[in-house]
N, C-alpha and C positions, 0 to 999 in steps of 0.2 A: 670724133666720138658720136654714137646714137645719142638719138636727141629722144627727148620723151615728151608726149602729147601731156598738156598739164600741168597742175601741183599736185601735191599727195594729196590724199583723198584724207579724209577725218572719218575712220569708223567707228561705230559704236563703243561705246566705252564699255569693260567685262565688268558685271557687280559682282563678280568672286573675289574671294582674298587670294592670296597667298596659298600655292596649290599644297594641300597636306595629304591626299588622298590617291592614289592611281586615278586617270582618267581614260575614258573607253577610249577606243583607237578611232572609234569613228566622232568622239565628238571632240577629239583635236584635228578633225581633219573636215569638220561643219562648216563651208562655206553659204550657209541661208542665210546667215546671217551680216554677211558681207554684200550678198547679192546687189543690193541697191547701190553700195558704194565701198568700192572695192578699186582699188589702186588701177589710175588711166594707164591702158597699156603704150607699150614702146611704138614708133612708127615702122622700127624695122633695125633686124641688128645690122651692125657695123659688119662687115666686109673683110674675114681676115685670113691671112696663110694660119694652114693647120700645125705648124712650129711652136714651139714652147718662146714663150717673152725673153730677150736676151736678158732684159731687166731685173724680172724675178730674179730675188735670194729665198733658197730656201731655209726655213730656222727651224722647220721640224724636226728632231730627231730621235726617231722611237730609241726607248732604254733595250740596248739590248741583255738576255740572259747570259750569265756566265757561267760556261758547261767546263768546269773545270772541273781534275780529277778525283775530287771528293763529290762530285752530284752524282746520285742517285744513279743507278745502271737503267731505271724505271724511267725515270724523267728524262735523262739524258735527249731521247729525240724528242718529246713534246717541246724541250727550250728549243731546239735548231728549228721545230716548226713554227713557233711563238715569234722568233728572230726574223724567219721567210717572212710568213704572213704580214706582222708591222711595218716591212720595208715594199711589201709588195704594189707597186700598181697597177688599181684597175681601171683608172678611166683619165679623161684628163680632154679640155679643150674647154670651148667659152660658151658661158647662159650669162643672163641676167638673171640677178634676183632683188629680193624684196624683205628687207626683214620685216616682218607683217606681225607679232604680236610678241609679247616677253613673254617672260617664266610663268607669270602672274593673267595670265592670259588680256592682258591692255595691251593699246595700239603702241607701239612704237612709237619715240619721237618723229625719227628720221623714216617716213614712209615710203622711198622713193625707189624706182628702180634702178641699178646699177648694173653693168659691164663688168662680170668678171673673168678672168680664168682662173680655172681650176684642177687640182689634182687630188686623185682620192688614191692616198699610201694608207695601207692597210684598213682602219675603220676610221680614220682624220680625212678631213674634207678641207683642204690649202685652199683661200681663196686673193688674189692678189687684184687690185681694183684694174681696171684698164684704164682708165682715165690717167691714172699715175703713172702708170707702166709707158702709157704716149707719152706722157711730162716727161717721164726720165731717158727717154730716149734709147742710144745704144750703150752710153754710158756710163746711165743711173742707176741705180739700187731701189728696190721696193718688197720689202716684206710682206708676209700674207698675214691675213687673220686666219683662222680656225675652229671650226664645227665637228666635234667630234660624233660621230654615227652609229658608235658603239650599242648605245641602248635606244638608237632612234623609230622612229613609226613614221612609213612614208605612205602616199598615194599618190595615184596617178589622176590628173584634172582633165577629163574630157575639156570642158567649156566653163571658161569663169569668167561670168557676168563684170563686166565695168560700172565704173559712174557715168563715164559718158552714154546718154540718149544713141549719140550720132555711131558709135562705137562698137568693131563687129567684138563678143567676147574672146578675152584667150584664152587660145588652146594650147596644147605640147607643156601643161604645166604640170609640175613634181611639188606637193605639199611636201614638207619636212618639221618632225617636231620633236626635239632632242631633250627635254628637261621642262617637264610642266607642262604648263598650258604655253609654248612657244609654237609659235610659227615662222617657218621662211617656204619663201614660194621661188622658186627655180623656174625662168621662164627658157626655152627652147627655140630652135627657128626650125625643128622639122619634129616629126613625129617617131622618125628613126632614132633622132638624135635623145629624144624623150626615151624612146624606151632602153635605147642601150646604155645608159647613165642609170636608170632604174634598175635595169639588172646586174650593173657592178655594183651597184648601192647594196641589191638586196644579196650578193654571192661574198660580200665582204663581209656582211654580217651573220650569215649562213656558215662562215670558214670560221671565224672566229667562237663563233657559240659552240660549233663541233671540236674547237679546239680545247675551249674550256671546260668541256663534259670528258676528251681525253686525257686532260691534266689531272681533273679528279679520280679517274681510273686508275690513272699513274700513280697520283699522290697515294692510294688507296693500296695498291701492290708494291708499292716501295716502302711506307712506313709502317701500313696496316701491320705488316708480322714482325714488325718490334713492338709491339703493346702489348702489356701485360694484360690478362682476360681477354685478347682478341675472340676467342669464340664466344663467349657471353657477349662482347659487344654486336658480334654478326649475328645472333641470333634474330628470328622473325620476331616485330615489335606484337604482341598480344597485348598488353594496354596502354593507356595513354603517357604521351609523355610531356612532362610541365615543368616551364622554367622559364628563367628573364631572357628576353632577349634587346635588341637594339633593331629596330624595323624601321628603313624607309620604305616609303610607298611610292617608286616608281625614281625614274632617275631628275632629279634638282630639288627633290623635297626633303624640307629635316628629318634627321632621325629622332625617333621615338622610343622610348622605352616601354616596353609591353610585355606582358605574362602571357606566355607562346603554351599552346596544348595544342598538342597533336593528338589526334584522335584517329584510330585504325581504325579498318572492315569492323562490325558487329564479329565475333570472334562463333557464335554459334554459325549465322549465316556461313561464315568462310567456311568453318567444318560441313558444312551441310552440302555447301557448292562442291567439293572435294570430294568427298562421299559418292556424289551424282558423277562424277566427272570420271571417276573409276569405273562407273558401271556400264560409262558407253563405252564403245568401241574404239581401240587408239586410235583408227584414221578419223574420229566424230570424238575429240576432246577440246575442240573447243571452246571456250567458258565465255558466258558473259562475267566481267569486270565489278570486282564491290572494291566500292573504294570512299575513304572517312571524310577527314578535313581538316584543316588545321586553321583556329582561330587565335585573335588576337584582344587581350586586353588590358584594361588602363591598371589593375590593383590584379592580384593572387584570387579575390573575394567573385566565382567564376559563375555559382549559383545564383540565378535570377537576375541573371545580370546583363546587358547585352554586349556582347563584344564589339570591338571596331571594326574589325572587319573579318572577311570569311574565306581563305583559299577552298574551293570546292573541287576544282579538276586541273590537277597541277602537268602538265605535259614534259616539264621537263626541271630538273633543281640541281645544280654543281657549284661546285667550288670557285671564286676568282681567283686566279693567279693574282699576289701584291706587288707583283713590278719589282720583288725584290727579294732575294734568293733567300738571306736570311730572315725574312718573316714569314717564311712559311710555317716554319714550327708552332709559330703567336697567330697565325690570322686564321678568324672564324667564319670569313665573310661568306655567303650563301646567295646564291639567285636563285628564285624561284618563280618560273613562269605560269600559268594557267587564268583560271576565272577565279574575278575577285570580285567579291560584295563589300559593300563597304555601307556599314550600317549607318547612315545618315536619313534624313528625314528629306522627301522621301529616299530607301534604301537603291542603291544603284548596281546592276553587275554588271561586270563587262571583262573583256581579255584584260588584262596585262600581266605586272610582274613587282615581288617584292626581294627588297635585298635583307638580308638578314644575318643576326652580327648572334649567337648564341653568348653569352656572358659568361668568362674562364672561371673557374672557383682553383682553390687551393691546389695545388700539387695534380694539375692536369693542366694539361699542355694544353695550344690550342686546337695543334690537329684532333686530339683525340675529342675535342670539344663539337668539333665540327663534326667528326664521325659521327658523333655519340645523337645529333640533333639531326644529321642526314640520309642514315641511315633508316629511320621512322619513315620521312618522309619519302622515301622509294620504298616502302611497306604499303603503307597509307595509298598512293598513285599508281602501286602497281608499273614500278617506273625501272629500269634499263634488268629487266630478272627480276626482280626483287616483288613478292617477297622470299621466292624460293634460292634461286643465287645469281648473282652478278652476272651479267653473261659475259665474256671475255672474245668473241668472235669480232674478227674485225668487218666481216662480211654482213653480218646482223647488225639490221637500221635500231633495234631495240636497246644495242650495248653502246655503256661508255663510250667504246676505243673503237666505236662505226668509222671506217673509210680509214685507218690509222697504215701511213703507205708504208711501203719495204723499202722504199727512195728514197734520198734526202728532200726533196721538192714535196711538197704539201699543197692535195688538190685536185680532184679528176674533174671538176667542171668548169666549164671554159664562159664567158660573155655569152656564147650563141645559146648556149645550153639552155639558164636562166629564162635568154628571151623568148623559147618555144613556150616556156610558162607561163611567159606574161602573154604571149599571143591566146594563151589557150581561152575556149570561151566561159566565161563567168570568173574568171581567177580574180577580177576587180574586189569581186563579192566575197572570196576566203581573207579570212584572220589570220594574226601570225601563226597558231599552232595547223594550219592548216598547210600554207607557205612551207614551214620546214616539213612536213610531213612529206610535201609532193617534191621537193629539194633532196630529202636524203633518198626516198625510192628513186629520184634521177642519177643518185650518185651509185646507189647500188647497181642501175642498168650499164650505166659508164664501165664501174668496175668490172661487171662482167664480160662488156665488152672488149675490155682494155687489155684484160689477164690471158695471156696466152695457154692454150690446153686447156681452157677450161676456169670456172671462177674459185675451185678449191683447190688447183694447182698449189703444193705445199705450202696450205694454209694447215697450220699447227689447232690452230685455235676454231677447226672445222667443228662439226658433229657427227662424225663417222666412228667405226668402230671404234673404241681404245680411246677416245677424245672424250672431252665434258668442255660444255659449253658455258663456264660458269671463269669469273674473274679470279688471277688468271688460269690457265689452264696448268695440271699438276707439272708437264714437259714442256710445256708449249712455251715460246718467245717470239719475238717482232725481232727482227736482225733488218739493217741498212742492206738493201744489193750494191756492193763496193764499186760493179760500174757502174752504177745509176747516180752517183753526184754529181749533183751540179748545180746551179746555185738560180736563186729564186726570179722566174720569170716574170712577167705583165700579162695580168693575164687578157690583156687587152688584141682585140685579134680582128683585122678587117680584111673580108673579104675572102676568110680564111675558113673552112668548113672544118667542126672537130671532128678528128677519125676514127669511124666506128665501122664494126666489122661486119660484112655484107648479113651477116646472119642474125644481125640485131638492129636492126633501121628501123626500130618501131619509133623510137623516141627522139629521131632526128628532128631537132627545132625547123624553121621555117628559116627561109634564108632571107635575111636583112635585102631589103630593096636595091640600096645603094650604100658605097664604101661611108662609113663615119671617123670621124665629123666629116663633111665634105668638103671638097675645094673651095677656096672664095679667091676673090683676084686682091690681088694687093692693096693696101690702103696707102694711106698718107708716110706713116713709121712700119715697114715692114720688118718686122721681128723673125732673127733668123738664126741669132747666135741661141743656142741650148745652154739651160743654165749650168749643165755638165761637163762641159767647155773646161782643158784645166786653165784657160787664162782668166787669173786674177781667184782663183777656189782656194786658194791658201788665205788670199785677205777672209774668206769668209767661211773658214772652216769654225773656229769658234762659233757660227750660227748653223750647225752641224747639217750641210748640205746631205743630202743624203745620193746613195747608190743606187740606183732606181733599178739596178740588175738583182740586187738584195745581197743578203751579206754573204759574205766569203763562205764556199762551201765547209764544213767543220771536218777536219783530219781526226776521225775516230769513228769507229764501229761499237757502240753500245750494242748491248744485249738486255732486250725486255726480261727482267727477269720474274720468277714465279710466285704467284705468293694466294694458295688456295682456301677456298671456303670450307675452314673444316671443322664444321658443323654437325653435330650429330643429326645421325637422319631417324 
């Protein structure tokens, strides 16, 4: 096993409490402060075939959906993509890392670095020690622990300074911070290796966020036209909307109870912008953006009061799927991403994200609770159509149901794709809403490259004649292509160029130097059996190995079906 230069370093100790508040992206990722003394790096990794550990067992096993014949004609392909995606892998081979500070943003007991491998299934991060995996031989058994990546914030480390004098800094280092003020640092042995781990990191959570904003599209066309007043609830929000909610800020922090007011565009202002926007010319309509805010506070009592905190430019707000088929009707859960202030002394903004729980009252459900609370807010942000209507195109970066395939497979960007973005110059310097921004116009150039005849090739949910591009369309449906299943790939690819059509090369990524992870010569315990092996997968099916092809393709052809904004105009 690598040997590591040192003991663990003693950093500064953090005088924060207990994180209550979102924290910027860039000051969970502040190494000045470790500069002096910052964890002695390794002499050099250990030496290993690119094989998976015979050792490892795997005990993750994503929940999967059950698309049985009572779900939803709506939902039906969002669970088969939900299923793909959790089962999918994007990356997988060995770093060291470092767990480098808790929730609470304090050092770690344990500051050392360690040898692991690892696999990233869908947004979970396996990590299995190496040191064990030698103990245990060809033999043994060794469980992983797990970092789930779902709400995580990463950067990439040029150079982090050590405690040793003598000592060059490390480089190929990936900061990760999953819940609070935590840190783990992921150290690398190439720079290739560094960024293609970063961009399955960032394409897992990119599929996943898109998945969640088509679930709520879904949920919205499949139940939305059973409520009763669905047009008064679709209607555009004109004034404020006030009520309890449940708010966490940011993922590991408690939830809060807080008196939520949504606040819309000035309603004169929006008239006056609309007004102007008629008189220019259709090809010169369009508009700069008025959009409110939504605050939070401790009592109902809103007058002269100062709130906790301030959502001001929200980029993106959907529904979480609960992992569980019957609470969809009960869960109110909301994410909502953009700039937050957070009125402390002094007051702070920066990106992040809050979760938010609207609070059920009498004889309303929770869907419609969530409607009732989310709807404002894509008023307010000017967010997927709204405030005029839904958009329902799957070809528009703006709507819900963006990149939603006619396949059973979920996903037009590949590992290489990603990493043209991280190569590109200044990406270090964008924020998340920036990332997905430059993520879904890559997925829209995919798709157009990918679609044969053309990118509106029977797309229903176009803007051409007899079409409306609002959720969903009056005729319009998403149908599976019956020969296009097949069941969920890695999206892991070496050496392998994704294929785009001679006529669209603008956005071809940079070709990776050399194959990843790379070859190493054998060590002492060369690991060769694959934990997928069926010898011995029965003792350890109860710790639910998983399929790393992804689940069984699903025998059914759902039909998206319709369910329109009909709203008087």
């Amino acid at each position: 096993m690598s040997q590591f230069a040192g003991p663990p370093p003693s950093p500064p100790h953090s005088s924060s409490p207990a994180l209550h508040n979102p924290q910027p992206a860039a000051s969970r990722h502040n190494f000045a402060d470790i500069s002096q003394d910052s964890a002695a790096p390794p002499r050099s990794h250990t030496e290993r075939l690119p094989s998976r550990p015979m050792s490892m067992v795997q005990t993750y096993q994503p929940r999967l959906m059950d698309v049985a014949h009572d779900t939803l004609p709506e939902l039906q392909p969002i669970f088969s993509f939900l299923n793909s995606h959790s089962n999918k892998l994007y990356q997988e081979g060995y770093f060291l890392k470092l767990n480098d500070l808790d929730s609470s943003g304090r050092p770690n007991a344990d500051r050392a670095w360690s040898e692991c491998f690892a696999q990233l299934v869908g947004t979970v991060l396996s990590l299995w020690d190496a040191a064990a995996l030698d103990a245990a031989g060809q033999d043994g058994e060794v469980v992983p622990t797990f970092i789930n990546l779902t709400d995580a914030s990463i950067k990439m480390i040029e150079t982090l300074p050590t405690r040793l004098q003598d000592a060059q800094p490390l480089q190929n280092v990936l900061s990760i911070s999953t819940a609070g003020k935590n840190r783990y640092l992921l150290h690398f042995n190439s720079d290739q290796s560094l960024t293609q781990w970063t961009a399955g990191i960032r394409l897992a959570m990119f599929e996943h966020a898109t998945l969640q904003e088509a679930y709520t599209g879904s949920l919205i066309a499949g139940k939305g036209k059973m409520l009763n007043g669905i047009k008064n609830i679709m209607e555009r929000s004109r004034f404020k909307s006030e009520d309890w909610t449940r708010v966490r800020f940011g993922a590991g922090t408690p939830w809060r109870r807080c008196w939520c007011v949504i606040t819309p565009p000035d309603e004169k202002l929006y008239q006056k912008q609309e007004k102007e926007a008629k008189k220019r010319s259709i090809y010169d309509r369009e508009k700069s953006v008025i959009k409110g805010d939504i605050k939070f506070y401790t009592s109902k009592k809103t007058k002269k009061t100062k709130p906790v905190a301030t959502i001001t430019n929200a980029y993106s707000a959907y529904a979480i799927y609960p992992q569980s088929k019957p609470l969809i009707d009960q869960s109110t859960l909301v994410k909502v991403e953009g700039s937050i202030t957070i009125h402390s002394q002094p007051p702070s903004t920066t990106e992040g994200f809050v979760f938010v729980m609207p609070e059920i009252h009498a004889a309303v459900s929770g869907f419609e609770t969530m409607l009732r609370w989310i709807l404002p807010v894509f008023d307010t942000f000017n967010l997927y159509g709204r405030p005029q209507k839904l958009i329902a195109d799957t070809l528009d970066v703006r709507s819900l149901m963006f990149a939603m395939p006619r396949e059973r497979r979920y996903g037009y960007l590949e590992i290489l794709d990603v990493t043209g973005l991280i190569l590109t110059k200044d990406s270090q310097l964008w924020e998340e809403a920036e990332w997905r921004k430059r993520l879904k116009e890559l997925t829209s150039k995919r798709i157009t490259a990918l679609t044969p005849g053309g990118a509106r090739r029977n797309n229903k949910g176009g803007n051409g004649p007899g079409n409306r591009a609002s959720l969903p369309s009056g005729n319009g449906g998403f149908t599976f292509d019956d020969g296009a299943s097949e069941r969920s790939l890695s999206s892991v690819r070496f050496n392998v160029q994704p294929s785009i059509s001679q006529g669209d090369a603008s956005h071809m990524p940079p070709q990776i130097p050399a194959p990843l992870p790379p070859t190493m010569k054998p060590f002492q315990f060369p690991h060769q059996r694959s934990v997928s092996e069926s010898n011995g997968i029965d003792r350890y099916s109860s710790h639910g190995i998983i399929d790393y092809g992804g689940p069984q393709a699903l025998e059914y052809q759902p039909v998206m079906a319709s369910f329109t904004d009909k709203r008087p105009t």
